[in-house]
C-alpha angles and dihedrals in degrees: 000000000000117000112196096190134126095212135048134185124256135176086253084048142254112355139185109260109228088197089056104048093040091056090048094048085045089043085056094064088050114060103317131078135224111241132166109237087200081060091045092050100059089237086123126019091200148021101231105103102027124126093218095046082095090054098043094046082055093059095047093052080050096055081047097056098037087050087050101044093046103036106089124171114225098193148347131232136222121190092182 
C-alpha cells in the first residue's frame, strides 16, 4: 500500500508526516520542480514580503544541500 499523504492520524491527532514532506523535497531534484502556488495564482506576484519566504528559502537551502551530499561524480572524461 502507498500513502501519498502529508498527515496521518495519530492518538494526540492529525501530524505532519517527516517521511512525506522529505520525499517530496528529494522528488523535486529528480524530474519535478518546486513552485508557490501562492506565486502561480496569482494570489502574490512576488515573494518579498511574504512570512513563509524564511521557510521556503529554507527549503530551498535544503534541495541545495541534498543535491550536493548525494551527487558524486564517478569519473571524468577527456575527448582530446
Amino acid at each position: 500500500m502507498i500513502r501519498d499523504e502529508i498527515k496521518i492520524g495519530s492518538e494526540e491527532g492529525e501530524v505532519f508526516d517527516k517521511k512525506q514532506i522529505a520525499l517530496a523535497i528529494r522528488n523535486s531534484t529528480f524530474s519535478d520542480e518546486l513552485k508557490c502556488s501562492l506565486l502561480e495564482d496569482g494570489i502574490l506576484d512576488k515573494c518579498l514580503g511574504c512570512s513563509l519566504k524564511y521557510i521556503c528559502d529554507g527549503i530551498n537551502q535544503v534541495v541545495d544541500d541534498y543535491v550536493e551530499k548525494t551527487t558524486e561524480v564517478v569519473n571524468n572524461f577527456n575527448f582530446e
